[in-house]
C-alpha angles and dihedrals in degrees: 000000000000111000082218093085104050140327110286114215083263095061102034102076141090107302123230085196089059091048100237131131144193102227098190091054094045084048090053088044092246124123131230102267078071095069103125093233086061101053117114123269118267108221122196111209128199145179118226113205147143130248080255135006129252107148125054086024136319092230088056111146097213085188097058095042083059091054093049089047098040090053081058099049091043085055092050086058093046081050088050111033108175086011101084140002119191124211129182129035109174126154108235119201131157113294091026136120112285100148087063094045087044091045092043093048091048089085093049118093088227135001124233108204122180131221109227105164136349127294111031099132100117093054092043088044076061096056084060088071099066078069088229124134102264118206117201121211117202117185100199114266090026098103144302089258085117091062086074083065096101087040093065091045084054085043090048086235119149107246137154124190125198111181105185149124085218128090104193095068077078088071097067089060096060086080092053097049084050088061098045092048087044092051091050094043091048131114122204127186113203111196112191136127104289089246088051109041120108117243109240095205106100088057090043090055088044102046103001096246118165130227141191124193101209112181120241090252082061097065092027095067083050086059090047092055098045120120107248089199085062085046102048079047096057098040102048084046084056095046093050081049092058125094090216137351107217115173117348122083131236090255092062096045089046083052078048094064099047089059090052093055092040090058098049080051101058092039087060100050090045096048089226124129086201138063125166113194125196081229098173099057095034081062106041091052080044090239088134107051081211151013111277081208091109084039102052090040093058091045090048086048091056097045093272125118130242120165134181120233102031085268111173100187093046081049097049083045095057087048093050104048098020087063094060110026096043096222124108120248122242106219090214128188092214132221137202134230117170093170087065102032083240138143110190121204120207149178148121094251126075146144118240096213095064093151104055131335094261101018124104126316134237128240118252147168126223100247126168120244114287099211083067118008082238132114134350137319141131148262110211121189107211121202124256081227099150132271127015136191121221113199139161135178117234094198118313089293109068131021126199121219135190138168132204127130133264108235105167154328130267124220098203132144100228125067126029126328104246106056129174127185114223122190113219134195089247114349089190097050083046091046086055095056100027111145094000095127079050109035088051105158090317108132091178094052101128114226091245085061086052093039117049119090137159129234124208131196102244136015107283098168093120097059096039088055085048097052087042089065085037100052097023097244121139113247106211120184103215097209 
């Protein structure tokens, strides 16, 4: 299993390293690994077969088909141990037990159903109604079941097909369950003014994450109670770590670092592994006594989740990619630049870890926030390390994805703080359709809406195609 591909259970976790806790695991003597979102992924797997056999062969011996396909499965689990448990294992033919297998698959997080001989569609089309991803495997020879592939992307069924002789396809998808278990098994906290927070519940229907909606008093009595001892601590170790402090003082990164704690706090009380803040405008009604931007850097850094503006779309992203790429996700405002061929991708708020949760660390300085000269944030220097993918959800229905390279930083004074250059196939031809699988006939669409994406070390369009059949989301390429 090579941790370059994507976090085992092992990794993906919070990092001690990284100094952060679950309080609500240590207090039930547990430790991290146990996080529910980290759990492996509970697999449901099903034979497909006729009553007899005619393709692939009459003579067919459906029994012994199961027990060569079961050794290999049971070799995929050995490869993968924690990563993924498998449950079922029925042979299904007409005039047997569905309700049982659908009941039962119900409680997986996807179901892997094998292809054994032609003609299997109705009780496939079955499967569909324990409302789980279903992967079908079809050895070659075995049936045409996998032309109905393009028929349950027009049906908005999640559906998956893997037509191969050879097994060990089957590897690349363990990272994929993992995400689907790990969206169902996610918590989100979404902190807004009640008239302006988004509603969860569309991605909640789709993928079964969960979400709180904790007020900003909440979070500010944690802050109160915070020892300021733990704070000064925390902040003096992150300002030997900076390269160089420019303009805020000790006493606002100290207040930094409240907030931090504050918010672990809250994570843990909540149960959640992700929190968005409208942080602006917290701060600018004075509702946040500081910016969450240190704070969200160092979750991203240790496989949570921390993003700026209260953004859905750009928080159910990172949870998305991040989950099976291993690499945190950077919430940008982008800017153009066709005389250069450049997108440049820019914000306040970045992790330091781009390349890999637990990899190396980028360089930064302590900088206070641009938008207002006040409080703390960071800027990181990513690295120009190769390709990137730049993707956004636009609701659970439909996600956006784009490819270019990142190729530098720029040390500019306007903008962001964090920026980042990426080279694209033809920045003019993407300036001319930018947002147009968003933007769609809305009149009323805000530019944020149009604006926010979120960049990705490596080029990750394969999986996501592949998590768009299996979760029934259209993948759209934006350029």
């Amino acid at each position: 299993m090579s941790s370059v591909t994507y976090l085992s259970r092992r990794r993906f976790v919070l990092s001690s390293a990284a100094g952060l806790a679950l309080p609500w695991l240590e207090a039930a003597g547990q430790s991290a690994e146990s996080a529910p979102w980290n759990g492996p992924a509970v697999v449901r797997r099903v034979y497909l077969a006729t009553r007899r056999a005619s393709w692939p062969r009459p003579d067919l011996d459906f029994k012994q088909e199961v027990a060569e396909i079961e050794a290999r499965l049971k070799e995929l689990e050995r490869r993968y141990p924690g990563e993924i448990r498998f449950t079922g294992g029925e042979l299904l033919q007409p005039g047997g037990d569905l309700a049982a297998t659908i009941a039962g698959a119900a409680e997986a997080d996807v179901i892997l159903a094998f292809n054994l001989a032609h003609g299997v569609l109705s009780t496939l089309d079955k499967l569909f109604e324990a409302r789980r991803p279903v992967l079908l495997f079809a050895q070659p020879y075995s049936g045409h079941d996998w032309t109905h592939q393009t028929v349950f992307a027009q049906q908005g069924r999640p559906a998956e097909v893997l037509a191969s002789s050879d097994f060990a396809e089957l590897d690349g998808y363990v990272k994929l369950f993992r995400t689907i278990h790990h969206l169902r098994h996610s918590k989100v906290l979404l902190m807004a003014p009640p008239t302006s927070r988004p509603s969860g519940e569309a991605f909640t229907k789709q993928f079964g994450t969960a979400f709180g909606y904790p007020a900003y008093l909440d979070l500010k009595a944690i802050y109160d109670a915070v020892d300021a001892a733990k704070a000064r601590q925390g902040a003096d170790a992150f300002i030997r770590l900076a390269s160089r402090v420019v303009e805020p003082t000790r006493e606002e990164i100290v207040d930094s670092f409240r907030l931090h704690l504050a918010i672990q706090e809250l994570l843990g009380r909540e149960k959640a592994n992700a929190i968005a803040i409208d942080c602006l405008g917290g701060f600018g009604r004075k509702e946040l006594p500081a910016y969450p931007c240190v704070s969200f850097s160092k979750l991203n850094d240790a496989g949570l989740y921390g993003v700026c503006e209260c953004d859905l779309d750009s928080t159910m992203t990172q949870l998305l990619v991040t989950s099976f790429s291993g690499k945190p996700g950077f919430v940008s405002d982008p800017v153009f630049d066709t005389g250069r061929n450049e997108v440049i991708h820019a914000h306040c708020v970045s992790a330091t870890a781009m390349q890999g949760v637990g990899g190396p660390t980028s360089p930064f300085m302590v900088r206070s926030h641009l938008e207002d000269h006040k409080g703390v944030s960071m800027q990181v220097l990513l690295p120009p390390a190769g390709p990137v993918t730049v993707a956004r959800f636009w609701g659970p229905g439909k996600f956006v994805v784009s490819t270019g390279e990142a190729t530098g930083n720029v040390d500019d004074e306007r903008g962001c703080r964090t920026k980042i250059r990426t080279r694209v196939a033809n920045a003019r031809k993407f300036l001319d359709v930018w947002a147009a699988p968003i933007a769609g006939n809305n009149p009323r669409v805000g530019t944020r809406d149009l604006l926010h994406r979120v960049v990705f070390y490596g080029d990750h369009t394969e999986d996501i195609n592949r998590l768009g059949r299996l979760l029934a989301f259209q993948v759209v390429p934006e350029v």
